[in-house]
MOPAC internal coordinates of N, CA, C and O (Angstrom, degrees):
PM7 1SCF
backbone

  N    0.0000 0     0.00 0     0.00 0    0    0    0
  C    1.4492 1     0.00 0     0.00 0    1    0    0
  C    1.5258 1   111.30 1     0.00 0    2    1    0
  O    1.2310 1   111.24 1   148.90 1    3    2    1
  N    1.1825 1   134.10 1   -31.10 1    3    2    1
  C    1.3298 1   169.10 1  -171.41 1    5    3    2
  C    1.7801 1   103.81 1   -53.83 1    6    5    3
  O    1.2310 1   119.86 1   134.24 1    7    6    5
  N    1.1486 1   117.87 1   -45.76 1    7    6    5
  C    0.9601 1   159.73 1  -135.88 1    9    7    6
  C    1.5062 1    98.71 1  -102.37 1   10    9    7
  O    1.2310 1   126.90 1    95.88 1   11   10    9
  N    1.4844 1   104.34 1   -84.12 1   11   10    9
  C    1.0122 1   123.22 1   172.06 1   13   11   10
  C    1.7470 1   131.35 1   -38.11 1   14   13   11
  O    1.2310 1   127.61 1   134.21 1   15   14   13
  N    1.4258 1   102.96 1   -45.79 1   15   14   13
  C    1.3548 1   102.60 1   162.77 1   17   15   14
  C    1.6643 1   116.12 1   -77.73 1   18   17   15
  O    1.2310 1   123.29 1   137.46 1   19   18   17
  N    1.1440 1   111.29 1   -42.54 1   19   18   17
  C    1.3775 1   103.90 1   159.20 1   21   19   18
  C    1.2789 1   138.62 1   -32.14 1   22   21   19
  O    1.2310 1   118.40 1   124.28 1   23   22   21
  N    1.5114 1   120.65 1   -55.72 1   23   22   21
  C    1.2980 1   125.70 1   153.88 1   25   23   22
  C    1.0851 1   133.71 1   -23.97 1   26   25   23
  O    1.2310 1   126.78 1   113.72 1   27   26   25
  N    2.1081 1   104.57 1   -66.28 1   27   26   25
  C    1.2296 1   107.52 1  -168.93 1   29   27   26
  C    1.6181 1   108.07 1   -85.55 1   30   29   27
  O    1.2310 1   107.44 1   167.39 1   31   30   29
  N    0.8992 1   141.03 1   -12.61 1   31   30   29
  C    1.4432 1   141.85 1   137.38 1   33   31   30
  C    1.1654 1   117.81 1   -36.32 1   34   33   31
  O    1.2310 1   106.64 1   112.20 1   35   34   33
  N    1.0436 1   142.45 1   -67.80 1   35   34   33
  C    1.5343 1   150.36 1   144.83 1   37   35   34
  C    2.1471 1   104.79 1    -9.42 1   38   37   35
  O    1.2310 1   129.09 1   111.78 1   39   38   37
  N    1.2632 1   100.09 1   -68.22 1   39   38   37
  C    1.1758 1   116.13 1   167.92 1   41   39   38
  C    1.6170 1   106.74 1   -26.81 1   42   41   39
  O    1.2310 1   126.11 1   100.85 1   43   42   41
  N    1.5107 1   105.85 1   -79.15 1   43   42   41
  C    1.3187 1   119.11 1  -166.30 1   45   43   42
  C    1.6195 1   113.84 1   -53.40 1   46   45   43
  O    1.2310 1   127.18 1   127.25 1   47   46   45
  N    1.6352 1   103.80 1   -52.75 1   47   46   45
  C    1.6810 1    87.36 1   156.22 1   49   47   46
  C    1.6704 1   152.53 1   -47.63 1   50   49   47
  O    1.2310 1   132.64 1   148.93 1   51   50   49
  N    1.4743 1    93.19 1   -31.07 1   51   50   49
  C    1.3401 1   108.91 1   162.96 1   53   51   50
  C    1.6878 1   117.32 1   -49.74 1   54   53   51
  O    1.2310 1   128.25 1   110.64 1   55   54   53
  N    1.4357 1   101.72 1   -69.36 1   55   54   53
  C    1.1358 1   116.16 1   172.59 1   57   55   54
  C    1.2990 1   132.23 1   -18.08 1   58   57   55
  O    1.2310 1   132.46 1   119.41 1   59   58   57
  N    1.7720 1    93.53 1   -60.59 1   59   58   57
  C    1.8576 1   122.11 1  -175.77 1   61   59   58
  C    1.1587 1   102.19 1   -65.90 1   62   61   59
  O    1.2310 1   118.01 1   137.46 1   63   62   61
  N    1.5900 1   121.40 1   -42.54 1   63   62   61
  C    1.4852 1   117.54 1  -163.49 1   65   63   62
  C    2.0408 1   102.05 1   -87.51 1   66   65   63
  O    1.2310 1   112.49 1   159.58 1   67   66   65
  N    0.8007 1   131.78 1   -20.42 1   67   66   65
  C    1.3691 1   155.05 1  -179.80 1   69   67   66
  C    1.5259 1    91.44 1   -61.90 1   70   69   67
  O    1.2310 1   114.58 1   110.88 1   71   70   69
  N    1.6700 1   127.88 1   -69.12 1   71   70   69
  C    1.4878 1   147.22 1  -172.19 1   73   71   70
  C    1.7070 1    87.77 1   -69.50 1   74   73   71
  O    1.2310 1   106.92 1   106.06 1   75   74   73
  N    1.0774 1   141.96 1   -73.94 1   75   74   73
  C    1.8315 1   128.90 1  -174.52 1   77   75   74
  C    1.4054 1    91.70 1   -59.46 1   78   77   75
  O    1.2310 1   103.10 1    97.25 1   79   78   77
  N    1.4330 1   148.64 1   -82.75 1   79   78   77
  C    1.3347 1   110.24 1  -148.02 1   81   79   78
  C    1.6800 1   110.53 1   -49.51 1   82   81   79
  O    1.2310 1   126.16 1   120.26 1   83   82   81
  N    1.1955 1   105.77 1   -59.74 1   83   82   81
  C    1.8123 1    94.81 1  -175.87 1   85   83   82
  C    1.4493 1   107.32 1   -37.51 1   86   85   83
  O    1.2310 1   112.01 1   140.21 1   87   86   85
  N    1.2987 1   132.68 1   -39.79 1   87   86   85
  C    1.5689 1   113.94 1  -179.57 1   89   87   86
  C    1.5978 1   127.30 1   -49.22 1   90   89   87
  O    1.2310 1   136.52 1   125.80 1   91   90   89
  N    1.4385 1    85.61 1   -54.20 1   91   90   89
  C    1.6507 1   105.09 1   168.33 1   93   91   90
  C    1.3355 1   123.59 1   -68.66 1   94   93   91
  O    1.2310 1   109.95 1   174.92 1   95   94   93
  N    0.9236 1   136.47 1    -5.08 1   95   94   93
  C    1.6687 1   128.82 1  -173.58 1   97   95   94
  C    1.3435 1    94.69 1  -135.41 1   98   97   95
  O    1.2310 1   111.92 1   122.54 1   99   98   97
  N    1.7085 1   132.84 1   -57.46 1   99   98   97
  C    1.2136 1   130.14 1   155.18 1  101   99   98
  C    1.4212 1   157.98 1   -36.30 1  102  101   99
  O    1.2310 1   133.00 1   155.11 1  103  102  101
  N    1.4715 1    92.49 1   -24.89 1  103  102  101
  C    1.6000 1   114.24 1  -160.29 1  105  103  102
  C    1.5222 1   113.46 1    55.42 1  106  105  103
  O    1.2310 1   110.54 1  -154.71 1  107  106  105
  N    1.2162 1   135.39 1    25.29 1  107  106  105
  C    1.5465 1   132.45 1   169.59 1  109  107  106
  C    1.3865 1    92.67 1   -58.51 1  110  109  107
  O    1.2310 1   118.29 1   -42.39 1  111  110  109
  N    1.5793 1   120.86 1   137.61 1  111  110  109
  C    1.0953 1   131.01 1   159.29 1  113  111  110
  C    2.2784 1   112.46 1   -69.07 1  114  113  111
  O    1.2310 1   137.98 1   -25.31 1  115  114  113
  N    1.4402 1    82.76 1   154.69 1  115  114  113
  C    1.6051 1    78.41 1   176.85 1  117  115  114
  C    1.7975 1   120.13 1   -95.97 1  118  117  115
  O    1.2310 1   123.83 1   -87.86 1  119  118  117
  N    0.9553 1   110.25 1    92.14 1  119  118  117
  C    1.2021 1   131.57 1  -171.44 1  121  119  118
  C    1.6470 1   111.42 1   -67.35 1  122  121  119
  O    1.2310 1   126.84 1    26.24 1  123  122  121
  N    1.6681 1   104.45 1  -153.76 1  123  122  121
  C    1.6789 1   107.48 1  -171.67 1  125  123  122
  C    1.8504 1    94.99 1   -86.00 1  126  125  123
  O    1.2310 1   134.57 1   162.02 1  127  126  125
  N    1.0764 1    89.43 1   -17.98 1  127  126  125
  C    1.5130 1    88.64 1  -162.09 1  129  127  126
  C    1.9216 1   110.28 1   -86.25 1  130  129  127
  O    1.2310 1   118.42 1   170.80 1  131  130  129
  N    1.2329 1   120.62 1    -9.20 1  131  130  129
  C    1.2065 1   123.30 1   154.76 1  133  131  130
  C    1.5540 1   106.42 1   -74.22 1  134  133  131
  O    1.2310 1   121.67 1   111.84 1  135  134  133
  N    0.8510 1   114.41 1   -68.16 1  135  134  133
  C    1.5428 1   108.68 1   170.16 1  137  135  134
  C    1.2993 1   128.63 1   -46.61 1  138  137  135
  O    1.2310 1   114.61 1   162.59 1  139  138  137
  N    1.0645 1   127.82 1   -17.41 1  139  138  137
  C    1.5426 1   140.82 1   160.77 1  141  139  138
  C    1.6156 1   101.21 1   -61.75 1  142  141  139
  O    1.2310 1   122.19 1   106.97 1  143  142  141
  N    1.3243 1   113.41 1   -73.03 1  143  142  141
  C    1.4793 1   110.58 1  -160.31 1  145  143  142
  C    1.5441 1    94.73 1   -80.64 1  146  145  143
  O    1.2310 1   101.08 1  -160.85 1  147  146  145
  N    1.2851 1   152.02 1    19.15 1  147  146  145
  C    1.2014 1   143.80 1   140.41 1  149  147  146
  C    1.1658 1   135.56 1   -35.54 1  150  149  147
  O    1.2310 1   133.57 1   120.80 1  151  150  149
  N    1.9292 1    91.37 1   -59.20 1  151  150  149
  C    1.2909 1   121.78 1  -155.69 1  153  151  150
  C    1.6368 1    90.92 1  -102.97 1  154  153  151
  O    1.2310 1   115.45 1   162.87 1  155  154  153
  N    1.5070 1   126.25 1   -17.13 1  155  154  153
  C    1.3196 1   127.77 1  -175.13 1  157  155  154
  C    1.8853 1    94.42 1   -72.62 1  158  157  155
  O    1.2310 1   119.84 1   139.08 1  159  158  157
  N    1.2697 1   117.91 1   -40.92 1  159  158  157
  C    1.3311 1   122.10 1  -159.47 1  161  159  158
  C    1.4091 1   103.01 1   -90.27 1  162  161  159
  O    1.2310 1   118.45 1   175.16 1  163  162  161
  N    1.3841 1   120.56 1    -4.84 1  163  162  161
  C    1.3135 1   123.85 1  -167.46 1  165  163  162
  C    1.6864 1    97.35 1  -103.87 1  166  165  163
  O    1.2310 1   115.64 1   140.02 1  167  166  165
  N    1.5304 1   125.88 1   -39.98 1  167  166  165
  C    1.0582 1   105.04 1  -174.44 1  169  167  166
  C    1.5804 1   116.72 1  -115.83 1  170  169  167
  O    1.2310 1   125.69 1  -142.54 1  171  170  169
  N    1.6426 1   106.67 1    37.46 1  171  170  169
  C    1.1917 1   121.74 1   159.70 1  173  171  170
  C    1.5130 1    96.12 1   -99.19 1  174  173  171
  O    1.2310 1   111.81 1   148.25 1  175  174  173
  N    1.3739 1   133.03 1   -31.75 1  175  174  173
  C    1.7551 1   117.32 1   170.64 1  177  175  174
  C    1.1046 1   114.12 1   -49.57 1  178  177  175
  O    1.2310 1   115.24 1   143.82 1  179  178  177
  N    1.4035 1   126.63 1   -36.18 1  179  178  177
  C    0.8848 1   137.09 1  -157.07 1  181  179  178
  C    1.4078 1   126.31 1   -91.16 1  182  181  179
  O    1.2310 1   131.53 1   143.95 1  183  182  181
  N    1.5185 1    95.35 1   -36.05 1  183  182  181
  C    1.7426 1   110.57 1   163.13 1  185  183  182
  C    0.8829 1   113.54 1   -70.39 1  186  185  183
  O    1.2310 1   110.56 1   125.41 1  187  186  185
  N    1.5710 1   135.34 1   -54.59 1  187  186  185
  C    1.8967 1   141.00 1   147.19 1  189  187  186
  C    1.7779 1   100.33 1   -17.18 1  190  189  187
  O    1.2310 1   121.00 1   115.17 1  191  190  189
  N    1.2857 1   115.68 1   -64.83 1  191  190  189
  C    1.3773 1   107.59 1  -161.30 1  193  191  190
  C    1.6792 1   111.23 1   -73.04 1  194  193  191
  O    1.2310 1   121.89 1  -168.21 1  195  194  193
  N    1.2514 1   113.99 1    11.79 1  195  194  193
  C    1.8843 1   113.25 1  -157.24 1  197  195  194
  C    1.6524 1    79.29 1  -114.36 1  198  197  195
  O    1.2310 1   118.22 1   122.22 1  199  198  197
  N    2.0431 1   121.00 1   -57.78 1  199  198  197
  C    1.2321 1   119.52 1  -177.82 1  201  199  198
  C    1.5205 1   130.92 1   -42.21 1  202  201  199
  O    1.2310 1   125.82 1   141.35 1  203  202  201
  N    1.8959 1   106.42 1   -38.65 1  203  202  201
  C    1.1747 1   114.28 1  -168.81 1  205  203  202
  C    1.6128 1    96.51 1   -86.56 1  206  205  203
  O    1.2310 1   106.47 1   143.42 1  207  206  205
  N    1.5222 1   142.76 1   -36.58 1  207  206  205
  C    1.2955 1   130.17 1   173.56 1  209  207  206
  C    1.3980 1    94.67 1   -50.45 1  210  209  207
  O    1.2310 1   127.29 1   118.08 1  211  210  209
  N    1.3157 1   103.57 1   -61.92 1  211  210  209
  C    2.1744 1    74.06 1  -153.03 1  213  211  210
  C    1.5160 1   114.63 1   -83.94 1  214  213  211
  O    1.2310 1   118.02 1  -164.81 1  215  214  213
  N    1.7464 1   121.38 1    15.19 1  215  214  213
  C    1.4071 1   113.54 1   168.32 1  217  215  214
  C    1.7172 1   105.66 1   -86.54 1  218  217  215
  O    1.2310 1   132.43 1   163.17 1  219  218  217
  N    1.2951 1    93.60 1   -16.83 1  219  218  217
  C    2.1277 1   101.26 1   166.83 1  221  219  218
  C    1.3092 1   113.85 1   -72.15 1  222  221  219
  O    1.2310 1   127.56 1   147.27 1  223  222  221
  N    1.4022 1   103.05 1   -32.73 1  223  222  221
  C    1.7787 1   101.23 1   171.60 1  225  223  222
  C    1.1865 1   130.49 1   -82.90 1  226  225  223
  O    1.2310 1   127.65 1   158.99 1  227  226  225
  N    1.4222 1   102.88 1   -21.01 1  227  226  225
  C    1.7098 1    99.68 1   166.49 1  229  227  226
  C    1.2008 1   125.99 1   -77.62 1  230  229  227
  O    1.2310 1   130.90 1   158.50 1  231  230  229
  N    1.5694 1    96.57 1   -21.50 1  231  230  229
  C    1.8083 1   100.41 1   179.36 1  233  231  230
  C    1.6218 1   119.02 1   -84.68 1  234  233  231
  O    1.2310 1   134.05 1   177.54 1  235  234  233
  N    1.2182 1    90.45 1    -2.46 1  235  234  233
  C    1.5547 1    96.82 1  -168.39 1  237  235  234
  C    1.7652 1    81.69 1  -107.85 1  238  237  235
  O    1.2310 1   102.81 1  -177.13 1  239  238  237
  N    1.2304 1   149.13 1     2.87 1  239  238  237
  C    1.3181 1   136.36 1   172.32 1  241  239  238
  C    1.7640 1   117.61 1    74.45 1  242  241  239
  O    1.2310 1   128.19 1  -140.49 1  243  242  241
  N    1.5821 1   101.83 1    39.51 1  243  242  241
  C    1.7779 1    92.25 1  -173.10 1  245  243  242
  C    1.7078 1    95.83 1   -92.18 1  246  245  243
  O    1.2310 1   123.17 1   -26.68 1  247  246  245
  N    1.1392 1   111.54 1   153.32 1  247  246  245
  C    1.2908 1   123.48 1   165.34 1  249  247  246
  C    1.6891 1   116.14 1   -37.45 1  250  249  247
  O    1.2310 1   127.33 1   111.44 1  251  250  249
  N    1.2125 1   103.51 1   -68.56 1  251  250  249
  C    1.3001 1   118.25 1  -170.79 1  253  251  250
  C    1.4588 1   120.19 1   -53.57 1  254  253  251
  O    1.2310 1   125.61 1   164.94 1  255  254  253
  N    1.6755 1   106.82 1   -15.06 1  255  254  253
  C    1.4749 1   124.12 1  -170.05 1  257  255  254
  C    1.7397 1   104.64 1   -57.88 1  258  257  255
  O    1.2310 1   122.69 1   -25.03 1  259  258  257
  N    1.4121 1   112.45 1   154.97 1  259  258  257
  C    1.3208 1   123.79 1   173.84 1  261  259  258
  C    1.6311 1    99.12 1   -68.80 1  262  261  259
  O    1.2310 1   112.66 1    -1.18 1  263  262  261
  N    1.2900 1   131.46 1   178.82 1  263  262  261
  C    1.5475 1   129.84 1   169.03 1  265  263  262
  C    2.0615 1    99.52 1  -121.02 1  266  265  263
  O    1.2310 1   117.15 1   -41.40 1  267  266  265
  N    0.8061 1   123.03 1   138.60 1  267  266  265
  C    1.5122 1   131.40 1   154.78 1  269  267  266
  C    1.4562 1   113.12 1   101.64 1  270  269  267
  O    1.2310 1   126.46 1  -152.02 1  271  270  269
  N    1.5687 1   105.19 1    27.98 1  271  270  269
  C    1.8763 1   105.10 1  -170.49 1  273  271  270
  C    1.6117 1    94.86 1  -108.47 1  274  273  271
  O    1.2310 1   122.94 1  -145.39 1  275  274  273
  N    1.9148 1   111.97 1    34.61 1  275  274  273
  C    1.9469 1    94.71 1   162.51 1  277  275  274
  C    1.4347 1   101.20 1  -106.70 1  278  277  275
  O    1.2310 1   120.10 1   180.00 1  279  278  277

């Protein structure tokens, strides 16, 4: 699963950086859709960074941990 969000995060950066070079070398204006994959790549870090805390917490046995993220 790990993986998986990784990817498509990965994805989304591609994307973002794909939409700025065309700005810069292209002149594509920055539209909704740079801002889309911004915020797409921004809150897949973020979902990555929420999955891996609490798959550390389950392994480490905290209460509060989710159950079934090995």
């Amino acid at each position: 699963m790990t993986w998986v969000v990784g990817a498509c995060t990965g994805l989304w950066f591609l994307a973002w950086f794909a939409l700025l070079c065309a700005h810069f070398f292209i002149g594509r204006p920055l539209d909704i859709w740079f801002g889309t994959t911004l915020v797409g790549w921004l809150l897949g870090l973020l979902g990555y960074a929420v999955f891996r805390a609490q798959r550390a917490a389950a392994r480490r046995g905290d209460r509060t941990a989710q159950r079934g993220l090995d």
